[in-house]
Backbone as a printed PyTorch tensor [residue, N CA C, xyz], in Angstrom:
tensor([[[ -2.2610,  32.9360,  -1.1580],
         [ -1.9880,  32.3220,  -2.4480],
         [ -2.7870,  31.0220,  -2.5750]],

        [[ -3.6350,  30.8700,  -3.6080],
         [ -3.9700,  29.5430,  -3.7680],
         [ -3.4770,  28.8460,  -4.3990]],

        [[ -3.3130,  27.3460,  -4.0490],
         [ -3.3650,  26.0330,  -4.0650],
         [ -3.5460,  25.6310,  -5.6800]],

        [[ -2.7820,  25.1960,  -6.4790],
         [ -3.2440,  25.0270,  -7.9000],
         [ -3.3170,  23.6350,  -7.8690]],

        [[ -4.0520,  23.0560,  -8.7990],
         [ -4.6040,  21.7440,  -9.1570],
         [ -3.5180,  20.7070,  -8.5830]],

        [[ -2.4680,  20.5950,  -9.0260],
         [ -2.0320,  19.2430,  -8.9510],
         [ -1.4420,  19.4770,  -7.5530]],

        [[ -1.0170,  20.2500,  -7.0170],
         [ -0.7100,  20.3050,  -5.5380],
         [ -1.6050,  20.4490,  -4.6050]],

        [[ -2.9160,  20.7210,  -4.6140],
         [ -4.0530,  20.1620,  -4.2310],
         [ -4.3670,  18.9550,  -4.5430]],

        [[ -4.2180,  17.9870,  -5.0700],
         [ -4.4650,  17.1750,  -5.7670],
         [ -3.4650,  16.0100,  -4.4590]],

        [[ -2.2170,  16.4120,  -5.0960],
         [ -1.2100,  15.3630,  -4.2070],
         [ -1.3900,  15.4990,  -2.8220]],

        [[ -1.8270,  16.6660,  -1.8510],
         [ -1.9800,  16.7840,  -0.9790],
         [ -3.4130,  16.1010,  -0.1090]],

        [[ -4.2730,  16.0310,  -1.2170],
         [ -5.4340,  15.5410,  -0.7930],
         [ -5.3790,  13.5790,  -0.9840]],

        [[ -4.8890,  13.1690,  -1.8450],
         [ -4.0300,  11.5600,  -1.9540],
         [ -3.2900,  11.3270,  -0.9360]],

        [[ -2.2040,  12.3930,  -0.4490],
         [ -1.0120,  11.7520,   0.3230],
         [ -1.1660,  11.7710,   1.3790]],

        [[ -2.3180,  13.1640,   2.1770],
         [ -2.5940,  13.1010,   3.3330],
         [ -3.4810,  12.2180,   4.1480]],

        [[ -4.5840,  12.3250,   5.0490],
         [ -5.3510,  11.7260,   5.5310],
         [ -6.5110,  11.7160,   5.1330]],

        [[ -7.4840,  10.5760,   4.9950],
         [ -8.9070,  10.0800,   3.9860],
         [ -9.8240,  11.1950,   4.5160]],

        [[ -9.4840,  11.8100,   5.9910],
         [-11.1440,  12.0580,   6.4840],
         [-11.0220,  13.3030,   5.4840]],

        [[ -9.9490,  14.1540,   5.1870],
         [ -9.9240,  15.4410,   4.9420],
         [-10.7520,  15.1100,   2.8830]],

        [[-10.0090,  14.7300,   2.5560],
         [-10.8330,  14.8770,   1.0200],
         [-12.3010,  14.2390,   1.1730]],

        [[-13.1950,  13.4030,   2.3730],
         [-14.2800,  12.7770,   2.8870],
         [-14.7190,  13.9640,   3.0750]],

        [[-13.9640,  14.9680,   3.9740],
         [-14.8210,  16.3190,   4.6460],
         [-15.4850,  17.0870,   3.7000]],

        [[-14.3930,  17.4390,   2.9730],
         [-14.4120,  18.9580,   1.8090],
         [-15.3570,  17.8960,   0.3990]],

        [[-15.3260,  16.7700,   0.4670],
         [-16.8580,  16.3220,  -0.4480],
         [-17.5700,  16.1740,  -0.1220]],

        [[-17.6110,  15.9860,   1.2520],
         [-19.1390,  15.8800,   1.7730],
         [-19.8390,  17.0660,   2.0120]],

        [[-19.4140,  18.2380,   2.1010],
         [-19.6770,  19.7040,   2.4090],
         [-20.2610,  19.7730,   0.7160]],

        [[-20.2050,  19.7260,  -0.1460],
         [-20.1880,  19.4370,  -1.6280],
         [-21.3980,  18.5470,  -1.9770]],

        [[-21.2170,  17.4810,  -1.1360],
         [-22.0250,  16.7510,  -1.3730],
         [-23.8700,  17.1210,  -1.2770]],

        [[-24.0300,  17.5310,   0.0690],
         [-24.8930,  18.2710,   1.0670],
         [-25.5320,  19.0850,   0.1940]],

        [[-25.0230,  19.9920,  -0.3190],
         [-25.4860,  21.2160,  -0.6900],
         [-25.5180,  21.3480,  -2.5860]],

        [[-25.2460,  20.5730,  -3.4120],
         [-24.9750,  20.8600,  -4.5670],
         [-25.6860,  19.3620,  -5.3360]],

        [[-26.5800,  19.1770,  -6.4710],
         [-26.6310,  17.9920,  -7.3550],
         [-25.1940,  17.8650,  -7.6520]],

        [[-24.8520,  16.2130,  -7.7720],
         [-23.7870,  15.7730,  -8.5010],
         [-24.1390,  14.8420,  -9.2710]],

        [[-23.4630,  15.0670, -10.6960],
         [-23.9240,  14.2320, -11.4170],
         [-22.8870,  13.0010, -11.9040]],

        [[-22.9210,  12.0880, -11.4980],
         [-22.1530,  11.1110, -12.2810],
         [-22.0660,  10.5120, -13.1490]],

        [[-20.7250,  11.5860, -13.9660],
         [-20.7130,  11.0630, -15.8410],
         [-19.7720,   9.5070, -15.7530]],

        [[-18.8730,   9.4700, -14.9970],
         [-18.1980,   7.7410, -15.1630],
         [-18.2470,   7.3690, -13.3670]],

        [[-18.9280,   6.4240, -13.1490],
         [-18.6720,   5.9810, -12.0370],
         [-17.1300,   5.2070, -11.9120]],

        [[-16.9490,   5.3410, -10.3120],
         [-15.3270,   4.9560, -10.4870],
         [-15.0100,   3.4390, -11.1300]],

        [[-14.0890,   3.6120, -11.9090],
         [-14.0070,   2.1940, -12.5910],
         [-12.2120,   2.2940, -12.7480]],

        [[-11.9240,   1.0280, -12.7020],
         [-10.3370,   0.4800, -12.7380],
         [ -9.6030,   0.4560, -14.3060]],

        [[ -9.0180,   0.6720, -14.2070],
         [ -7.7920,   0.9460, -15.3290],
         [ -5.9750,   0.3290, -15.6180]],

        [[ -5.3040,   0.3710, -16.5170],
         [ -4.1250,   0.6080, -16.2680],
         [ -4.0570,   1.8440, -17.3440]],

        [[ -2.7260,   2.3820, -16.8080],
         [ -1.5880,   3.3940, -17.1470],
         [ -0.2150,   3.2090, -17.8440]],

        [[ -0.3410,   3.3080, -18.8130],
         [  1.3080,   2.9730, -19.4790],
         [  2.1450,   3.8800, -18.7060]],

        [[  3.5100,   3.6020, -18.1300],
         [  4.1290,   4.6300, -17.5150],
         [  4.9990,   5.0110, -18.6930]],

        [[  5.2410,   6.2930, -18.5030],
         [  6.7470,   6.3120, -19.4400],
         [  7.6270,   6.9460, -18.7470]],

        [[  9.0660,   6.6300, -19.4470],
         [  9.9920,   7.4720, -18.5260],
         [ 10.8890,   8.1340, -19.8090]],

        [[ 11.5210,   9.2180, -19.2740],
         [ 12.9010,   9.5910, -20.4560],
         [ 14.2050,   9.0110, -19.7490]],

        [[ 14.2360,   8.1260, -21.3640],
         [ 15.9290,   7.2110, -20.9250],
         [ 16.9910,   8.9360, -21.3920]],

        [[ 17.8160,   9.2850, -20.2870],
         [ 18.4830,   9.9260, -20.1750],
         [ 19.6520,   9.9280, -21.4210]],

        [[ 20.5020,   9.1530, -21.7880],
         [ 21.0360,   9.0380, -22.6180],
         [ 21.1500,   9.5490, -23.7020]],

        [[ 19.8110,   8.6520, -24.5070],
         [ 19.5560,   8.8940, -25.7210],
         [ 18.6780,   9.9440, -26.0960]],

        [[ 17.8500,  10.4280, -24.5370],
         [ 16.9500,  10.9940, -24.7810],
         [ 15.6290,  10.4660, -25.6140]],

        [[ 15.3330,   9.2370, -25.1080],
         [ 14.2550,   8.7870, -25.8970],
         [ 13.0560,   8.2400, -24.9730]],

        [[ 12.3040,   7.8270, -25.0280],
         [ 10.5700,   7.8430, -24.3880],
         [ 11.0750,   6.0960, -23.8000]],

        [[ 11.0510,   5.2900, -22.5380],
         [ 11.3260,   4.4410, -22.5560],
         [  9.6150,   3.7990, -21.7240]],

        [[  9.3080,   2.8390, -22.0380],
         [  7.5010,   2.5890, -21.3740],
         [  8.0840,   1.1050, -20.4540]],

        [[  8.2390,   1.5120, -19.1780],
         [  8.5640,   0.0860, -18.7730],
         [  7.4280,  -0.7950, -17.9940]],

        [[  6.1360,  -0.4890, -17.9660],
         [  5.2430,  -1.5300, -17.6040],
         [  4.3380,  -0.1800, -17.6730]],

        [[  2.9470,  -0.7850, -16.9280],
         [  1.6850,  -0.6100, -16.7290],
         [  1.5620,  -0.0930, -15.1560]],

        [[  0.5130,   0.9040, -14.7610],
         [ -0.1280,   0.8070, -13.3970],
         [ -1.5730,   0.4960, -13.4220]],

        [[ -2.1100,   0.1950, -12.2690],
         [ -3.6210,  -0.2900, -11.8310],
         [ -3.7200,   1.4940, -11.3950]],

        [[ -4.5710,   2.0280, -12.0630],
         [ -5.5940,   3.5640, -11.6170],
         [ -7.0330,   3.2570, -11.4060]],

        [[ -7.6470,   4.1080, -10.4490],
         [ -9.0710,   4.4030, -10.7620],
         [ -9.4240,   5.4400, -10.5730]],

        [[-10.3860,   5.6980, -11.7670],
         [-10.5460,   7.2070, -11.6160],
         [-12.1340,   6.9120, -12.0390]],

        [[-12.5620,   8.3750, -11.9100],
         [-14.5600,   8.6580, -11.6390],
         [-13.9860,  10.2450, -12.4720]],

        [[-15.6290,  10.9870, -12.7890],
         [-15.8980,  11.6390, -13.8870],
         [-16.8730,  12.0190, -12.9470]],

        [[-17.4230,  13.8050, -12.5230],
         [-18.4870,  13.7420, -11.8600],
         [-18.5430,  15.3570, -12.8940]],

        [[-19.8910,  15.8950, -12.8250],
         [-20.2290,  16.9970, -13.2100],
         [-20.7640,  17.8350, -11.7090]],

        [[-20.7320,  18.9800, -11.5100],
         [-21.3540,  20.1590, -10.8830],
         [-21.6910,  21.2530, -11.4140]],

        [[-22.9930,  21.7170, -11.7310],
         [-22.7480,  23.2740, -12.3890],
         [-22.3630,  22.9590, -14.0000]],

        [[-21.9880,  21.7990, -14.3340],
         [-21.6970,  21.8920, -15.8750],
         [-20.5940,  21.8360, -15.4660]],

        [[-19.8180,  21.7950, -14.3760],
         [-18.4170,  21.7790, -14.5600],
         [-17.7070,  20.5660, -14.3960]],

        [[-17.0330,  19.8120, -15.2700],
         [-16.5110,  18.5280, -15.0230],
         [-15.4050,  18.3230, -14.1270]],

        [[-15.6400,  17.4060, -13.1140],
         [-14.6530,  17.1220, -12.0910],
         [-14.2000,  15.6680, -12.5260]],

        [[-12.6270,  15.6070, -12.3330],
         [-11.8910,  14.1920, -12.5150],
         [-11.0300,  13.6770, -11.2900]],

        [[-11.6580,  12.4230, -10.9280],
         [-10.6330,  11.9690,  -9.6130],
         [ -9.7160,  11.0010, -10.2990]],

        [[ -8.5540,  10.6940,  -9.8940],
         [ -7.5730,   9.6280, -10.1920],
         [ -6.9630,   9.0280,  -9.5390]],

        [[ -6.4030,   8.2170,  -8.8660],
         [ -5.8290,   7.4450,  -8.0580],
         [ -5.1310,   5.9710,  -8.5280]],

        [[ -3.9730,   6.0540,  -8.1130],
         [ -2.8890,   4.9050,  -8.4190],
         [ -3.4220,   3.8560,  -7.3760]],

        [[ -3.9650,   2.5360,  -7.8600],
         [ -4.9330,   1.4070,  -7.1870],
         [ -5.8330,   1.4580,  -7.3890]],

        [[ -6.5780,   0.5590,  -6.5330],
         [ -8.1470,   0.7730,  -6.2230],
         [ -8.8230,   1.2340,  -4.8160]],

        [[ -9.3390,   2.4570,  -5.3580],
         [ -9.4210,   3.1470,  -3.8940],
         [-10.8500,   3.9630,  -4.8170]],

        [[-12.1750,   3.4680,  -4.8320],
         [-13.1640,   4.0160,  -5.5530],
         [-13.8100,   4.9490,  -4.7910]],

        [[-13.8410,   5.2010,  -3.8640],
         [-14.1720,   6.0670,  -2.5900],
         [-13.1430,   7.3170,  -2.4250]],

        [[-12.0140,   7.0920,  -2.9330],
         [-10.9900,   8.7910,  -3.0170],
         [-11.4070,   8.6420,  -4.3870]],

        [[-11.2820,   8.2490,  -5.1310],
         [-11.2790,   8.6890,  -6.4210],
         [-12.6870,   9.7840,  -6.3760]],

        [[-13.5780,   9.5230,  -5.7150],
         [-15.0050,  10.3650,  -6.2240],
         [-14.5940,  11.0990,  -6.0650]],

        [[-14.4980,  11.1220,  -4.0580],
         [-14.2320,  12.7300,  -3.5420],
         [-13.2380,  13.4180,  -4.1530]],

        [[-12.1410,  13.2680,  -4.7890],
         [-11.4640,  13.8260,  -5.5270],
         [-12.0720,  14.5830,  -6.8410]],

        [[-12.9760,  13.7030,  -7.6580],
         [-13.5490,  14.0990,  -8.8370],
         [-14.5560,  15.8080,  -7.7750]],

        [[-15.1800,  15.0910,  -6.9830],
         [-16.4290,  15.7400,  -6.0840],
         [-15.6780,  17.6840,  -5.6220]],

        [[-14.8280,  17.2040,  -5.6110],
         [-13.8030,  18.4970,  -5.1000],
         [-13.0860,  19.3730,  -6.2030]],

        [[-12.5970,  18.2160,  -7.3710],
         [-12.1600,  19.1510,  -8.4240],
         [-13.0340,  19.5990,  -9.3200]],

        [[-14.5020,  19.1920,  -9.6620],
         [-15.5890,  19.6240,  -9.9190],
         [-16.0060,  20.9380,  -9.2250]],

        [[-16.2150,  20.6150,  -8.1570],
         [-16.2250,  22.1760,  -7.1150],
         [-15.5520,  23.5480,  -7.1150]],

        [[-13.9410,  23.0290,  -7.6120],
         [-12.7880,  24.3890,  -8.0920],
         [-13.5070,  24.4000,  -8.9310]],

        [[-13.7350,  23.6460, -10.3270],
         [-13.7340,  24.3590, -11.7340],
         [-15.1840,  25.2980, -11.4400]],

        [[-16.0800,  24.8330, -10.8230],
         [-17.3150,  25.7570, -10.8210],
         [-17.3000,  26.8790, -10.2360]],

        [[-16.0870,  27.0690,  -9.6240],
         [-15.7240,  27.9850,  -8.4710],
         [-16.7180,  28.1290,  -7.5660]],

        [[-17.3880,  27.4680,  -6.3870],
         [-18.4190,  27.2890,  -5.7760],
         [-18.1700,  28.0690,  -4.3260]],

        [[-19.3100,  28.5280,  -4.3060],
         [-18.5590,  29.3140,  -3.0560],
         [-17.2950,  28.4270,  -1.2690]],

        [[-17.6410,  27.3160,  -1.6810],
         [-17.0960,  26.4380,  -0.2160],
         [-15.6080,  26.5270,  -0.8820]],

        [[-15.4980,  26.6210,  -1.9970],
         [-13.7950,  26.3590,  -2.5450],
         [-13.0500,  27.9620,  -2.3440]],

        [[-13.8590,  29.2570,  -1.9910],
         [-13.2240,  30.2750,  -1.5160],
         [-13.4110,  30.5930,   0.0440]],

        [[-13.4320,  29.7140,   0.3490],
         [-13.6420,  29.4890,   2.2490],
         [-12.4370,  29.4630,   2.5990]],

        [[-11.6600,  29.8770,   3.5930],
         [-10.5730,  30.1480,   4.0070],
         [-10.4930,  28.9110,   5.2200]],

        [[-11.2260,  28.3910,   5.2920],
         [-11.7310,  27.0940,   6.2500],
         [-11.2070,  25.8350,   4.9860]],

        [[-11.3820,  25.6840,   3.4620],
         [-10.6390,  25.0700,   3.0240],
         [ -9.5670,  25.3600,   2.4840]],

        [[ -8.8040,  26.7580,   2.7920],
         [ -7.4070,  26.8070,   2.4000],
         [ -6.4010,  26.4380,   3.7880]],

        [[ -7.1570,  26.5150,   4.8000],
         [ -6.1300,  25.8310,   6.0290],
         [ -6.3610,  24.8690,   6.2760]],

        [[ -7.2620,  23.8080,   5.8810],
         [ -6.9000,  22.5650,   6.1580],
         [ -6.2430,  21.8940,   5.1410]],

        [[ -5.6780,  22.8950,   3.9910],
         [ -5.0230,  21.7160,   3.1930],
         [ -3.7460,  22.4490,   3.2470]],

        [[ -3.7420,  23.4800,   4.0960],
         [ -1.9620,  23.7540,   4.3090],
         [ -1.6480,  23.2220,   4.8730]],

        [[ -2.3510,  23.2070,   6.6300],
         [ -2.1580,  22.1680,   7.7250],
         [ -2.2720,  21.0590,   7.1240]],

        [[ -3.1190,  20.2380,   6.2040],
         [ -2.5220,  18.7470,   5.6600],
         [ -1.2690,  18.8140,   4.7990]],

        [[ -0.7500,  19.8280,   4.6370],
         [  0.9100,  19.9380,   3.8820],
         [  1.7030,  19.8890,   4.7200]],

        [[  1.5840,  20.8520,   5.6260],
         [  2.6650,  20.4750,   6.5500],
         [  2.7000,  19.4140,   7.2160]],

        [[  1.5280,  18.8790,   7.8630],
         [  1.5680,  17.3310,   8.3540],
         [  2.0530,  16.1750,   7.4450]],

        [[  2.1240,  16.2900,   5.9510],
         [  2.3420,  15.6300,   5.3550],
         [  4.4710,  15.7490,   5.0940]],

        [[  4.7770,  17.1830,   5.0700],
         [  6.0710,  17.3840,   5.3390],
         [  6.8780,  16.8580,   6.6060]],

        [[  5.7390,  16.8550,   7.3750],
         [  6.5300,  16.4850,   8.8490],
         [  6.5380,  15.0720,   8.8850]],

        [[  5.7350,  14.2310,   8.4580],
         [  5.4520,  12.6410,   7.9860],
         [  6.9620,  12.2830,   7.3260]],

        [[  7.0840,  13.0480,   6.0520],
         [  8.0600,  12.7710,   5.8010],
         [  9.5200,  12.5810,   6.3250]],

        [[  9.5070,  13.9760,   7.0300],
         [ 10.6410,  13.8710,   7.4330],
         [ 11.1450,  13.5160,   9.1440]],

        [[  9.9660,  12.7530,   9.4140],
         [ 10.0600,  12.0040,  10.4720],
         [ 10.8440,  10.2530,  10.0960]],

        [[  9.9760,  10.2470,   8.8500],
         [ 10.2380,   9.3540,   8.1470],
         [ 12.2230,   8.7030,   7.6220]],

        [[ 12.0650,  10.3040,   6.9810],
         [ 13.9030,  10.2570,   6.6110],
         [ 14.7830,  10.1800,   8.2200]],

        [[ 14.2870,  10.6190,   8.8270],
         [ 14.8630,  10.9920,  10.0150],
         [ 14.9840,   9.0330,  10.7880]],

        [[ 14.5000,   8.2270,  10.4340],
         [ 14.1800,   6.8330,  10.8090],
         [ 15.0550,   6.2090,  10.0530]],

        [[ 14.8550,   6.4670,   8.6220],
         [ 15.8290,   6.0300,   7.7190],
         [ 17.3520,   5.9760,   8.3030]],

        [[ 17.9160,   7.2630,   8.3800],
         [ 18.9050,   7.9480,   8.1840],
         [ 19.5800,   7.2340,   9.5970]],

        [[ 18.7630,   6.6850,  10.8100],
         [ 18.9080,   6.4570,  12.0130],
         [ 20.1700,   4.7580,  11.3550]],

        [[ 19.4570,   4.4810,  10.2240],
         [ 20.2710,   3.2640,   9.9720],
         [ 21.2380,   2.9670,   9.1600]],

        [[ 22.1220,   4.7870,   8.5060],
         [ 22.7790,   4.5240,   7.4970],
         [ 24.4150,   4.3570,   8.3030]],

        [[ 24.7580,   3.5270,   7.2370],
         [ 25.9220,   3.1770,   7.6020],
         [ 27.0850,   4.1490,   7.8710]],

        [[ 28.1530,   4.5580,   8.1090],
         [ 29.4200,   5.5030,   8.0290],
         [ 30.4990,   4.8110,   7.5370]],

        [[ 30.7140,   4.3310,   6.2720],
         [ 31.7810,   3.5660,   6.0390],
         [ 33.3190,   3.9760,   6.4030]],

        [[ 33.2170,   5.3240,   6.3620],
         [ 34.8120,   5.6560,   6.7410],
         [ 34.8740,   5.5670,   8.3240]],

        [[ 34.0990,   5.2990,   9.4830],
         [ 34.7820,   4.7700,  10.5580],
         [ 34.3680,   3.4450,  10.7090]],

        [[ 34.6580,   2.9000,   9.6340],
         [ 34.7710,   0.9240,   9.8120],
         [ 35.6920,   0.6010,   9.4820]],

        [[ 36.1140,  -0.1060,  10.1300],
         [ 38.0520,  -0.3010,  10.3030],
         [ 37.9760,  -1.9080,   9.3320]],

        [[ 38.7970,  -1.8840,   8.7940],
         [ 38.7760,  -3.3650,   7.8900],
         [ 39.9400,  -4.3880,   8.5730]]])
């Protein structure tokens, strides 16, 4: 089963730099890239739904950067919450690559390293909760 955009996407952000470095540089090597926006800084209105009323509530701004690359005619977009102009490409560099459907994006060499970066990223986590959880309180055996 493949990997659809935005879960490729989060997986390649949340995991480790070398892996979205790898799978653009393989991209890089072998294909013109053309750069329609070099990475440049931004904000983001956030919005949220206030539950209640059900209405659109905007409670501040984020810092993004995102890049614009072409391959093949096919437009690739990287995005990233901060400034991180170096994921943002390889991101654009990679989702440019799906839309062209290029042959390195049906390599079975990049569908296991971004499962194996899922699960490493699952196990992160819940190594994580597992640290947390080491410090939650039990209020019902605290004697007053």
């Amino acid at each position: 089963m493949a990997l659809k955009r935005l879960e490729r996407t989060q997986i390649l952000i949340q995991g480790r730099r070398n892996l979205a470095e790898k799978m653009a540089g393989m991209i890089l090597d072998q294909y013109a890239v053309e750069v329609l926006e070099a990475a440049n800084s931004g904000l983001v209105m956030i919005t949220v739904r206030e539950s209640a009323q059900n209405s659109l509530f905007y409670p501040g701004e984020v810092l993004v950067t995102e890049c614009k690359v072409a391959i093949e005619g096919q437009i690739g977009l990287g995005i990233v919450q901060g400034l991180d102009s170096d994921l943002t490409y390889w991101l654009a560099v990679i989702d440019a690559a799906y839309r062209a459907n290029l042959p390195e994006v049906k390599m079975n060499e990049w569908k296991d390293a971004l499962t194996a970066e899922k699960a490493w990223i699952a196990d992160q986590r819940s190594e994580e909760t597992g640290q947390i959880l080491k410090t939650r309180v039990n209020f019902e055996t605290m004697q007053v």
